[in-house]
N, C-alpha and C positions, 0 to 999 in steps of 0.2 A: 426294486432290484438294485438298491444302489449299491449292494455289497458286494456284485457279479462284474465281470471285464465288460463294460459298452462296445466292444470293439473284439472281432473272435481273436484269437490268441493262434487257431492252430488252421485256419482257412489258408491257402497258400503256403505254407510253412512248409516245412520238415519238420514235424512230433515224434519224440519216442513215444511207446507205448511205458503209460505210468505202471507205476511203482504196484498200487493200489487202486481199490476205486475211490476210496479217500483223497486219494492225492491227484485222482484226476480233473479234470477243470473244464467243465463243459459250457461253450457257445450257443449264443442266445444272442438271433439278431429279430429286427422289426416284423412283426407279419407284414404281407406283404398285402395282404387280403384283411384287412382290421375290417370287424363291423360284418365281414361273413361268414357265415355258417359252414364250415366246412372240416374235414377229417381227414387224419392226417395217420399213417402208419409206415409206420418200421417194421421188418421183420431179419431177424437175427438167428436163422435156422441149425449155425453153428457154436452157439453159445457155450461155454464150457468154464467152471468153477472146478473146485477142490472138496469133496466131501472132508468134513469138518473132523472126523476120526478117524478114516484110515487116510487121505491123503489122497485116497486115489480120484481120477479124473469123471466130474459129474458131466451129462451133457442136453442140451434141450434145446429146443426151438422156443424161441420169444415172443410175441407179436404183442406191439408196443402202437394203441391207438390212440390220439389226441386230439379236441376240436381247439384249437391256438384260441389264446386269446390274445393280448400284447405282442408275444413274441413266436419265434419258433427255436427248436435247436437245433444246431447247426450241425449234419450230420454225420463227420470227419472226427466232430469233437465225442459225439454217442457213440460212433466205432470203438471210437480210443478208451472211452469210459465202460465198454461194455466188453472191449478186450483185456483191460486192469482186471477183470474176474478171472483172469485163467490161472494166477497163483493165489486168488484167494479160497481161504477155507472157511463156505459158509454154507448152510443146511438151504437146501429149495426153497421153503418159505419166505426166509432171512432175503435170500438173492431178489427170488422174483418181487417179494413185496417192496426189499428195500430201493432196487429200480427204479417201481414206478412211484414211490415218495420222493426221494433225490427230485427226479423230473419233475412232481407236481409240486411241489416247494420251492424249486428253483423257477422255472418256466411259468409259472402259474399260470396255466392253460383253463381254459371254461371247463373242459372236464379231459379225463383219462382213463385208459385201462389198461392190465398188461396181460397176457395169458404167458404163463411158461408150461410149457411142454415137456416136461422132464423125460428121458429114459430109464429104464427100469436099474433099480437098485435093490441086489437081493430076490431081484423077481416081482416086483410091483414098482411098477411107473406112478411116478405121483406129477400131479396135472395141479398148478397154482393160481390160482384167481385174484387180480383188486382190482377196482376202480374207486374213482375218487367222489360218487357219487351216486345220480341221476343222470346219466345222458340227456343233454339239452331237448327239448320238442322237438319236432320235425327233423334232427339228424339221422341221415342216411347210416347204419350201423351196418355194415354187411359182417356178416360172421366170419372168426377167424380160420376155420376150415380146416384146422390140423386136426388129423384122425386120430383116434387113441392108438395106442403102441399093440400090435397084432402080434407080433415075431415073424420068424419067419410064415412066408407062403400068404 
């Protein structure tokens, strides 16, 4: 990781929210727990992108799960990187996959997954899947629990 800031950039700080997700710059300090086995989740149940043709506003629940390996990130800097989505225009796939690569390239965690939750567009909810593998042996995986989109009632 020697191409990443050693030192968070927006921990304590005052950050604007970036530009892009491009130009966002996400922290990565020490795990703190090196050597155990353990899982780590985000969840981001206000998410919201730019449908890539008409502009109008996409919206979804994230749940973003990680077993660390090296490092973690640092969770001030993932707000801010996962708030730079609100003027971008990119199709659900694009978003949710491109996500959880950013973080497993950068963070190089033992493994990862992301689920997005999309809401309905046009009247069909689309629901996004990655992970960056096999989840390790004996990790605790608890399910991410978000229900499929019902409508009302």
């Amino acid at each position: 990781m020697t191409d990443l800031p050693t030192t968070p950039i927006h921990l304590g700080q005052t950050s604007a929210l970036p530009a892009s997700p491009q130009d966002a710059v996400l922290d990565y300090v020490p795990n703190p727990r090196p050597g155990r086995p353990y899982l780590v989740r985000f969840t981001a149940p206000e998410f919201t992108s730019l449908c890539p043709v008409t502009g109008q506003p996409d919206f979804a629940h994230l749940v973003i799960d990680y077993a660390p390996g090296d490092t973690i990130v640092e969770s001030k800097s993932l707000k801010l990187f996962l708030g730079a989505f609100r003027n971008h225009a990119g199709f659900h796939e694009d978003c949710t996959v491109g996500i959880g690569e950013r973080l497993f390239a950068e963070m190089r965690p033992v493994w990862l997954r992301i689920g997005g939750y999309w809401y309905p567009r046009g009247g069909i909810p689309i629901d996004v899947f990655w992970q960056s593998g096999e989840p390790p042996a004996g990790m605790w995986l608890p399910p991410q629990d978000v229900p499929g989109y019902r409508g009302r009632g």
